[in-house]
C-alpha positions as CSV (number, residue, x, y, z in Angstrom):
1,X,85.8,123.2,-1.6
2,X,83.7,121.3,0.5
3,X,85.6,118.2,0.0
4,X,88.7,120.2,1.3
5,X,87.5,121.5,4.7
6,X,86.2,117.8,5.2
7,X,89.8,116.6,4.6
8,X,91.4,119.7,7.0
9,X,88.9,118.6,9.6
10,X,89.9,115.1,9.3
11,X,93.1,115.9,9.8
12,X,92.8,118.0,12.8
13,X,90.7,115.8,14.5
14,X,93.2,112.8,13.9
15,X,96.1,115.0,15.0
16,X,94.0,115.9,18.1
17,X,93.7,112.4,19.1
18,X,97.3,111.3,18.3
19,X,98.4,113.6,20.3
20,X,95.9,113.6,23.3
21,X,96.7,109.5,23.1
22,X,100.7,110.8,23.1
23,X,99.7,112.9,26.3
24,X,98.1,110.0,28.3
25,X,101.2,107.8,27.5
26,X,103.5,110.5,29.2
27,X,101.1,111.3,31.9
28,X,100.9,107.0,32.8
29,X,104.9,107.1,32.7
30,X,105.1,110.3,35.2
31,X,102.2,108.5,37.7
32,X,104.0,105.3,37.5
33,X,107.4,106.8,38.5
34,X,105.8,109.0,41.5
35,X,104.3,106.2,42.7
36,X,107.8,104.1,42.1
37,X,109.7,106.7,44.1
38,X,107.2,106.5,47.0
39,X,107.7,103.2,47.2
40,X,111.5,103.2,46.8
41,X,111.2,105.9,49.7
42,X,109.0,103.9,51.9
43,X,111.7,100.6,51.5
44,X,114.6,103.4,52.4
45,X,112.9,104.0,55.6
46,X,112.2,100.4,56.3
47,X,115.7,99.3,55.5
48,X,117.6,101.9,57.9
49,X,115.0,101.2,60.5
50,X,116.2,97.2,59.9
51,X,112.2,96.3,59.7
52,X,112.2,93.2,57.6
53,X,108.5,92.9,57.6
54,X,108.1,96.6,55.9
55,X,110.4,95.5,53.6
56,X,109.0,92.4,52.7
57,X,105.5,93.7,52.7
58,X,106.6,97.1,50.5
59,X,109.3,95.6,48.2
60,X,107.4,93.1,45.8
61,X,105.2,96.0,45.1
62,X,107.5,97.6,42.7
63,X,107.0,94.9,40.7
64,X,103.5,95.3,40.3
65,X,104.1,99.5,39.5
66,X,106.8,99.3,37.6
67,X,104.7,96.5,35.3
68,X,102.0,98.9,34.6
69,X,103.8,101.3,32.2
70,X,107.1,99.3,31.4
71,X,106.2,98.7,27.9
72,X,105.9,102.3,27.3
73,X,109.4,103.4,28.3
74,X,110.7,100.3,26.7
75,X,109.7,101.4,23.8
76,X,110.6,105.0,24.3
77,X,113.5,105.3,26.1
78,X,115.3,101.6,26.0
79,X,119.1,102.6,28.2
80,X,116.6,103.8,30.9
81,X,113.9,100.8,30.6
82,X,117.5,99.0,30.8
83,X,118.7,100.6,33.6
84,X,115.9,100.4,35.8
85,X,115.8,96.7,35.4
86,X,119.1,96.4,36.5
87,X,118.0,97.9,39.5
88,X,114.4,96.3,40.2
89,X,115.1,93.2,40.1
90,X,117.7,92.2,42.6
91,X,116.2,95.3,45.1
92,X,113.0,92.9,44.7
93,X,114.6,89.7,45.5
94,X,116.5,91.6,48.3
95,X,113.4,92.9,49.4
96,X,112.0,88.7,49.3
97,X,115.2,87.2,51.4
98,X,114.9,85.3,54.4
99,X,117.6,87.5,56.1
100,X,118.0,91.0,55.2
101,X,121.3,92.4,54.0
102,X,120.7,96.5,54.8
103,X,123.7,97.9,53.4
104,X,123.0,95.6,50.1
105,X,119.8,96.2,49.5
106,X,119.8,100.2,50.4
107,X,122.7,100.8,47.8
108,X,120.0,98.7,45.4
109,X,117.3,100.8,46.3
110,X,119.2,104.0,46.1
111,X,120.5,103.1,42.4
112,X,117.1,102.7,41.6
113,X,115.7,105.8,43.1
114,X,118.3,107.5,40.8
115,X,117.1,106.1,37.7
116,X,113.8,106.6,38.2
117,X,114.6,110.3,39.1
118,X,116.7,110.4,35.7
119,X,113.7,108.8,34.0
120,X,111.6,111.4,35.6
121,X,113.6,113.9,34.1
């Protein structure tokens, strides 16, 4: 008997953890995406105000977010991991040119805010 609550206990307290781990996973995603969406926000303004300095300074920073918990939505939810890289990366080289191309790089940034919104979801 005693051998069988051990066991139960075992088991409980390894469930616990798998899914407290699971939680912190989600929880990463869902900062990562907020603060993705503030960013993609703050480039929208900085676009339609035509300030290429604000978008210089505020576009290469999505690479930094999104590299902080791309490895988990890879791995959980590949179309979207997909989708958002077909966004990031030419609304971060947009974000990089010498001369900047608002109606380009807003329709970038808008697709992007979409999927992260859809990823949000």
């Amino acid at each position: 008997m005693k051998k069988l609550t051990s066991m139960v206990l075992s088991i409980g307290v390894g469930s616990a953890l798998l899914l407290a781990g699971c939680g912190s996973t989600d929880s990463k995603v869902t900062d990562g995406v907020n603060n993705m969406l503030e960013t993609t926000e703050q480039l929208s303004k900085a676009i339609d105000s035509g300030d290429q300095a604000k978008v210089k300074e505020v576009g290469p920073t999505l690479e930094e977010q999104w590299s902080s918990f791309e490895d988990d939505v890879k791995k959980d939810n590949e179309d979207l991991y997909e989708k958002i890289e077909k966004y990031l990366d030419p609304t971060i080289a947009g974000s990089e040119a010498s001369t900047l191309d608002k109606e380009a790089l807003g329709s970038l940034n808008d697709k992007l805010t979409d999927a992260l919104k859809e990823l949000d979801k």
